[in-house]
DOKOL-325356 format. One record per residue (C-alpha): residue in one letter; z, x, y negated. Coordinates in nm, 4 decimals, decimal comma. Layout:
+-----+----------+----------+----------+
: res :       pz :       px :       py :
+-----+----------+----------+----------+
:   A :        Z :        X :        Y :
...
+-----+----------+----------+----------+
***
This chain:
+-----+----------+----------+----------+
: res :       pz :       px :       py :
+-----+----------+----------+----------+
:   X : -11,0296 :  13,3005 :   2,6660 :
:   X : -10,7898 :  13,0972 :   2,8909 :
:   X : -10,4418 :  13,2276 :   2,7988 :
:   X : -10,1295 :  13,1516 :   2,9784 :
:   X :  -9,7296 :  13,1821 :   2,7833 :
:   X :  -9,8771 :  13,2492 :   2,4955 :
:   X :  -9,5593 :  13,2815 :   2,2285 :
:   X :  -9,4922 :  13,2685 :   1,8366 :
:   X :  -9,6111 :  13,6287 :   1,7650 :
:   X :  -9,9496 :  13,5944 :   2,0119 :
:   X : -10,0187 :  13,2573 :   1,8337 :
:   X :  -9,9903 :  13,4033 :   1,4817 :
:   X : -10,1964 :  13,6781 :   1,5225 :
:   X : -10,4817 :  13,4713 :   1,6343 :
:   X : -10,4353 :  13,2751 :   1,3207 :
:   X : -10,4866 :  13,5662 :   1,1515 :
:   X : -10,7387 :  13,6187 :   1,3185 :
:   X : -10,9607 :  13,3181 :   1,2312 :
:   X : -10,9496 :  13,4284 :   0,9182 :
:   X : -11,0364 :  13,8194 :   0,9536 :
:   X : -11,0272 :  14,1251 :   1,1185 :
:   X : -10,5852 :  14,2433 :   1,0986 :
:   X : -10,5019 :  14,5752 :   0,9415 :
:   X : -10,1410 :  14,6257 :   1,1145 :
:   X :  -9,9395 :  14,8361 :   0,9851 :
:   X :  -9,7564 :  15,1266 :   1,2753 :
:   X :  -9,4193 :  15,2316 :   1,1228 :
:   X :  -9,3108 :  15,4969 :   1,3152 :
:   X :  -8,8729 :  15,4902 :   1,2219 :
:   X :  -8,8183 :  15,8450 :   1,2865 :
:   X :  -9,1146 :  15,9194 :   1,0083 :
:   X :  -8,9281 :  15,7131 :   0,7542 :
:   X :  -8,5872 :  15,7342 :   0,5724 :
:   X :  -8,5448 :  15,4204 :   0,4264 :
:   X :  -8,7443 :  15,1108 :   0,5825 :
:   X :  -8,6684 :  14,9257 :   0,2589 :
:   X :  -8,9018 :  15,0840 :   0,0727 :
:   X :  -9,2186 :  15,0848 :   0,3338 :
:   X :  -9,1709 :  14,7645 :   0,3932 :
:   X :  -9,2056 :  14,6514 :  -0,0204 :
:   X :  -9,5355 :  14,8406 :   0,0001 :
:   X :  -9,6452 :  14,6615 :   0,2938 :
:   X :  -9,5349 :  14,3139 :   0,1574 :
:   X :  -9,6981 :  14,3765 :  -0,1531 :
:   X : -10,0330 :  14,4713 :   0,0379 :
:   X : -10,0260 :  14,0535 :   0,1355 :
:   X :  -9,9736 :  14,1988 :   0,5022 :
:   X :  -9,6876 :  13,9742 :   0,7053 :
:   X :  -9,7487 :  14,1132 :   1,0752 :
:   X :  -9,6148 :  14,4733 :   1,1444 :
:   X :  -9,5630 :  14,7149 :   1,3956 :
:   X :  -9,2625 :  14,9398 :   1,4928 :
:   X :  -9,2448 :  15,2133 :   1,7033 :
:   X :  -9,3477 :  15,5950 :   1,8640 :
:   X :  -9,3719 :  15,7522 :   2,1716 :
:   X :  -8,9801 :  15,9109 :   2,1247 :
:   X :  -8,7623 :  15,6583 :   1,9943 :
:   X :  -8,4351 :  15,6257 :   1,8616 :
:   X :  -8,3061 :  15,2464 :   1,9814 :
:   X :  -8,0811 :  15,2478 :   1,7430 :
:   X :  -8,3333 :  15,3256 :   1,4234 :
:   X :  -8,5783 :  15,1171 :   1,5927 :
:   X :  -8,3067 :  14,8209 :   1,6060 :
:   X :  -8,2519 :  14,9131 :   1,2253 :
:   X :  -8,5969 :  14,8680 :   1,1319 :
:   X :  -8,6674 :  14,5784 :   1,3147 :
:   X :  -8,3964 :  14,3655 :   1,1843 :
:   X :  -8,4881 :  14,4558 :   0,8193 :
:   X :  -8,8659 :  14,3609 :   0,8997 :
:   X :  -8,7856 :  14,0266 :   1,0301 :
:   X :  -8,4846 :  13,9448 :   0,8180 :
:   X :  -8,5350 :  14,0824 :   0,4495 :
:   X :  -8,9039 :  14,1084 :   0,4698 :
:   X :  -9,0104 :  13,7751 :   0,7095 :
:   X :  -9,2482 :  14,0160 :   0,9057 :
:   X :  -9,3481 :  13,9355 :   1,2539 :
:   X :  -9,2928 :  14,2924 :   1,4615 :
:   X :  -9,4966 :  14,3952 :   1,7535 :
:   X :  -9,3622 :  14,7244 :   1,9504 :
:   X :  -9,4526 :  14,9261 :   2,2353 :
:   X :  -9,2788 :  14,9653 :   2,5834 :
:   X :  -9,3278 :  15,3371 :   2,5135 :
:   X :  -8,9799 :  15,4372 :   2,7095 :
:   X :  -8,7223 :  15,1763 :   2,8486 :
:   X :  -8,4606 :  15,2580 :   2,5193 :
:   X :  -8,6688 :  14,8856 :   2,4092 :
:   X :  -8,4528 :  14,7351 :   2,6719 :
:   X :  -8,1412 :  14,8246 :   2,4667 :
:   X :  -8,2818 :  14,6632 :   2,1492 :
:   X :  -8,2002 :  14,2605 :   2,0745 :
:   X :  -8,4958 :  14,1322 :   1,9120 :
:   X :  -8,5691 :  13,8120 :   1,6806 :
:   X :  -8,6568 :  13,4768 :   1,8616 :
:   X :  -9,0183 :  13,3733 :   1,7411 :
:   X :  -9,0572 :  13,7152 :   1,5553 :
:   X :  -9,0751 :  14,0130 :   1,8029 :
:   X :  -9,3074 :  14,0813 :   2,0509 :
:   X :  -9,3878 :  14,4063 :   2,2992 :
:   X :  -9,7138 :  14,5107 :   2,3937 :
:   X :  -9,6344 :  14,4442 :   2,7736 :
:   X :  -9,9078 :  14,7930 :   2,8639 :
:   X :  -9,9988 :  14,9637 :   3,1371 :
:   X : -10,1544 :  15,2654 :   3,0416 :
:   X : -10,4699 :  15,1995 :   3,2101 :
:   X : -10,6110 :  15,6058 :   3,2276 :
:   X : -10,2254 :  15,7600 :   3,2876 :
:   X : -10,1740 :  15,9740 :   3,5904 :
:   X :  -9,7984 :  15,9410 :   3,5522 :
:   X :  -9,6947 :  15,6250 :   3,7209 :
:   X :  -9,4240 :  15,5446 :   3,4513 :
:   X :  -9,6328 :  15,4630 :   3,1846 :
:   X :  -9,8836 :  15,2997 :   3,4412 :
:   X :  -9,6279 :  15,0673 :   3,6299 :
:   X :  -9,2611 :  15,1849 :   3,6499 :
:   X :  -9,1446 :  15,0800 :   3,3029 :
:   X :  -9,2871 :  14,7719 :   3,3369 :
:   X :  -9,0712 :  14,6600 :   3,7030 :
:   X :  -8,7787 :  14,8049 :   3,4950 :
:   X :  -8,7920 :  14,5945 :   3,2121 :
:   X :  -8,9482 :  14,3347 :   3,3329 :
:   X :  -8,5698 :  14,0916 :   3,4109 :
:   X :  -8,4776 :  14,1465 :   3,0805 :
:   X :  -8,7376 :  14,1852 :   2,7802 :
:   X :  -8,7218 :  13,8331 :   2,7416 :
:   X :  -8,3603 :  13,7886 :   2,7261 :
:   X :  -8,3959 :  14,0443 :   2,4739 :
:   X :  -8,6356 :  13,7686 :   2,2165 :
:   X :  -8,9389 :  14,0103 :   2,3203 :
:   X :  -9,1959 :  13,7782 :   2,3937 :
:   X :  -9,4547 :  13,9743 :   2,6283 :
:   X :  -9,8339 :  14,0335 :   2,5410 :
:   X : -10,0371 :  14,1656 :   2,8610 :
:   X : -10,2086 :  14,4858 :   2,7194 :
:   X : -10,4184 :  14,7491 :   2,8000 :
:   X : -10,3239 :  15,0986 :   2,6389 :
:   X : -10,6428 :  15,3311 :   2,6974 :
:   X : -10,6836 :  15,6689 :   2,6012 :
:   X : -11,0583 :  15,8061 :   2,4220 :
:   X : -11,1225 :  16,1280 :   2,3443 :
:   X : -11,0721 :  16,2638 :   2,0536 :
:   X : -10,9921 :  16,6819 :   2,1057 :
:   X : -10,6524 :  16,6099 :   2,0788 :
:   X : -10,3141 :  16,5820 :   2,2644 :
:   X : -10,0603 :  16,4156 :   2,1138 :
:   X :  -9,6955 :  16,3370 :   2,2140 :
:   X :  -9,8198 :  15,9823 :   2,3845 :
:   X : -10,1249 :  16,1587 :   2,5562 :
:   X :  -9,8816 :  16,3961 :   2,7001 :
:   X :  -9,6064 :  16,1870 :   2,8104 :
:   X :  -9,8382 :  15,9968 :   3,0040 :
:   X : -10,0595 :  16,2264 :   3,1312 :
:   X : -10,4090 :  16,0271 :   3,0524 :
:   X : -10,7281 :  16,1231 :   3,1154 :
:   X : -10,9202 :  16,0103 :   2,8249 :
:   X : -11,2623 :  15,8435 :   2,8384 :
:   X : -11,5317 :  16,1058 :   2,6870 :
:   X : -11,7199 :  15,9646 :   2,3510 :
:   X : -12,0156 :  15,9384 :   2,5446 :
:   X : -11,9374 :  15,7675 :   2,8659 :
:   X : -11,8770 :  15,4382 :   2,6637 :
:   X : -11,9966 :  15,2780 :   3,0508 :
:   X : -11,5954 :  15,3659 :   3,1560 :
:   X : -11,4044 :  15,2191 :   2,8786 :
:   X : -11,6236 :  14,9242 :   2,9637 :
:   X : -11,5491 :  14,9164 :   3,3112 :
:   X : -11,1492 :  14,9563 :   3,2477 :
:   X : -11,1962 :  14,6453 :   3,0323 :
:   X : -11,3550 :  14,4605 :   3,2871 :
:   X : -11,0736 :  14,5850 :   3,5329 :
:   X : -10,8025 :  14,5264 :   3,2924 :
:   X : -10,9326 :  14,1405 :   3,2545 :
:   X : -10,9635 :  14,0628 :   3,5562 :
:   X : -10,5766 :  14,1660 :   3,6092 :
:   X : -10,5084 :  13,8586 :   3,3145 :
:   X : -10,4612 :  14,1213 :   3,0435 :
:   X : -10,5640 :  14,0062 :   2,6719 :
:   X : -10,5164 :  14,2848 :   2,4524 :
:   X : -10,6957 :  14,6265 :   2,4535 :
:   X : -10,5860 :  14,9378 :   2,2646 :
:   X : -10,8424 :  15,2136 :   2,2013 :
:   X : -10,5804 :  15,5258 :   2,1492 :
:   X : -10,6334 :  15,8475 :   2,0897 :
:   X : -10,2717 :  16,0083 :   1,9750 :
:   X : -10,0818 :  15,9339 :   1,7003 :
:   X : -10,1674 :  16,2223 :   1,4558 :
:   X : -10,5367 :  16,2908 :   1,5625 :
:   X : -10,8133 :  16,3589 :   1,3183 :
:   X : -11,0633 :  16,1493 :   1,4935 :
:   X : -11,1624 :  15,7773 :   1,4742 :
:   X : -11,2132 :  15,5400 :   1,7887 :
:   X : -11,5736 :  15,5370 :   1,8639 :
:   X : -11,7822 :  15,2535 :   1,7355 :
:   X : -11,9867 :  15,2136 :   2,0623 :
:   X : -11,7211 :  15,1698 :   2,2730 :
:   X : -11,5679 :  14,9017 :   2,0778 :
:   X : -11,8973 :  14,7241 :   2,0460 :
:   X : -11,9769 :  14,7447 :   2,3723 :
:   X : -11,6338 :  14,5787 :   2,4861 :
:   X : -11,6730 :  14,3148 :   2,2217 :
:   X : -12,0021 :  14,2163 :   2,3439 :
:   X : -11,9569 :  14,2335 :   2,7066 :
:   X : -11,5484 :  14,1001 :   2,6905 :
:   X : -11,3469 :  13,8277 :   2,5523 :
:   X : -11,0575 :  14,0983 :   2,5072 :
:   X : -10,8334 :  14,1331 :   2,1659 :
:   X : -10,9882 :  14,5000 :   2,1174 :
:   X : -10,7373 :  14,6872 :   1,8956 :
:   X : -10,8696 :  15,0638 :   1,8131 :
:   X : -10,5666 :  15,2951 :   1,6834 :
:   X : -10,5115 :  15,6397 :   1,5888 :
:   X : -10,7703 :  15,8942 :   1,3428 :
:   X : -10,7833 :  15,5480 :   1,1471 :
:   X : -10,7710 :  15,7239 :   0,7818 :
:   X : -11,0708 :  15,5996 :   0,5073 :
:   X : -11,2255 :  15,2561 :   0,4571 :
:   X : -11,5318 :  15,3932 :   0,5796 :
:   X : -11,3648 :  15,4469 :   0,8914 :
:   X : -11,2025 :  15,0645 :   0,8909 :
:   X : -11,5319 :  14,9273 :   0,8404 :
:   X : -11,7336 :  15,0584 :   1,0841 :
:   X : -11,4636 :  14,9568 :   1,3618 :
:   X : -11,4838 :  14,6269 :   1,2313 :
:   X : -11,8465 :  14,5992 :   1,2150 :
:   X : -11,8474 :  14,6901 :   1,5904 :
:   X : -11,6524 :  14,3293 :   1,6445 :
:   X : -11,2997 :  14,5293 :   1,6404 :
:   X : -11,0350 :  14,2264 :   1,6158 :
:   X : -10,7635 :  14,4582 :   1,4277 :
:   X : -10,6568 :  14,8349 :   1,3829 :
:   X : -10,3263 :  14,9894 :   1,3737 :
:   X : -10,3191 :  15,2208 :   1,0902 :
:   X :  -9,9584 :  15,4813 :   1,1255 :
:   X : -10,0430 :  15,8204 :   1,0232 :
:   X : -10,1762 :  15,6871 :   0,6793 :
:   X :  -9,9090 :  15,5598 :   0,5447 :
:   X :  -9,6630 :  15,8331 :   0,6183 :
:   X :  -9,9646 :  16,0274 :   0,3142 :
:   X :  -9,8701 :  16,0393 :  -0,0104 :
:   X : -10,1838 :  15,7912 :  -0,1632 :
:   X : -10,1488 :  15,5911 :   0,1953 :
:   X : -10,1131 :  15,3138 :   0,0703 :
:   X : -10,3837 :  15,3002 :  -0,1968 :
:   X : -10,6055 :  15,3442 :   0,1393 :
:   X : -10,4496 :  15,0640 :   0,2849 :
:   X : -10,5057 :  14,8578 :   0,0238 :
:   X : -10,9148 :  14,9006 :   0,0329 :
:   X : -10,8917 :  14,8689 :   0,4200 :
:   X : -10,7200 :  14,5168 :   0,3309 :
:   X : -11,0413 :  14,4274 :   0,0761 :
:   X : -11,2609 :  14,5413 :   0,2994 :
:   X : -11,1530 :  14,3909 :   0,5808 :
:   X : -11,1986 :  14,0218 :   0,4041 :
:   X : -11,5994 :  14,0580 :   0,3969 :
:   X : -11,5869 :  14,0714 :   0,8347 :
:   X : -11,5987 :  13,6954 :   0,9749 :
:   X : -11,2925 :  13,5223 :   1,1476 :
:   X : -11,2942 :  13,5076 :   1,5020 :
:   X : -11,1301 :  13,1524 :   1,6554 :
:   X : -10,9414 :  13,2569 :   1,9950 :
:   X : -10,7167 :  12,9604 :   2,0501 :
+-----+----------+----------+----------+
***
């Protein structure tokens, strides 16, 4: 993979990496009273890289959490450029980063380019470093707020041909991460196939996300050559976290992948 600005956050993540498949944590502020005490269960899971954020934000919550990750906690914080309130949030130099997405699938031209020419003259300025990303939406019999908002046609289970052929698209444009969505909130996993096909066939960071919720689930997403999974939904359960912990274990047996 050639990769061009590649910051702090980017650069750590790979490290990771090298090591193993991630399990990254999605905090979602407006699901949590006190980021305190989600953020001791995370530290004590051994997990250092985070992210923060949801489709409907509150930039002043969000600004909140972020500068407890970073500060108390030493996290590294990836967020989304769900809707431009990110613009209105002062990140931390070397420690925040935004999935710079186009929602490859969206019908609504915000989510697809808009936000991105609106935010684009001053994420930076902001301590955002940018990571080109693909946001794609599977199906999995479920709308959610995101799928909504931005209007996606998702890629049917079985036409695993098309999410191949966006990834092709998307790398072509110089993006380097994928995400494999399917709503925060649904009850199904990514499917396997796809990822395996885009890990054979691309040189992608292929992130699957959402319906993420058993170790049996983690494993067979990282058996398909998945590089990390967001896991939200879980951890806002009441044994979440004891979930999270075997998806951690588990995730130790999959080789490292060098990127850099």
């Amino acid at each position: 993979m050639v990769l061009f600005d590649c910051g702090p956050v980017e650069k750590k993540i790979y490290s990771l990496r090298s090591e193993s498949p991630l399990v990254i944590p999605q905090i979602d502020p407006d699901k949590f009273g006190d980021s305190s005490k989600v953020f001791k269960n995370i530290a004590e899971c051994g997990i250092n890289h985070i992210a923060i954020g949801g489709s409907i934000v509150d930039p002043d919550k969000m600004k909140v959490f972020i500068e407890s990750a970073t500060k108390d906690f030493d996290f590294s914080v990836i967020t989304y450029i769900t809707n431009s309130s990110i613009g209105l949030i002062k990140g931390i130099k070397g420690k925040t980063a935004v999935y710079w997405m186009s929602v490859a699938n969206s019908e609504n031209p915000y989510y697809f380019r808009d936000n991105l020419i609106m935010l684009a003259p001053i994420i930076e300025k902001n301590n955002f470093e940018t990571i080109p990303t693909a946001y794609v939406f599977d199906d999995r019999g479920y709308v959610g707020t995101a799928n909504w908002l931005t209007r996606s046609i998702p890629i049917p289970r079985d036409k695993k041909d098309i999410s191949l052929a966006v990834a092709l698209a998307m790398e072509k444009l110089g993006v380097r991460f994928y995400i494999a969505a399917g709503g925060s909130g649904c009850s199904l996993a990514p499917p396997p196939e796809h990822i395996s096909l885009l890990r054979e066939k691309t040189d992608l960071f292929i992130i699957p996300t959402s319906g993420i919720k058993t170790k049996q689930s983690a494993e067979e997403l990282f058996k398909a050559g998945a590089d990390a999974i967001h896991v939200g939904q879980l951890i806002e359960e009441k044994k979440g976290f004891e979930v999270l912990r075997d998806m951690i274990k588990s995730s130790k047996k999959f080789s490292g992948r060098d990127i850099l």
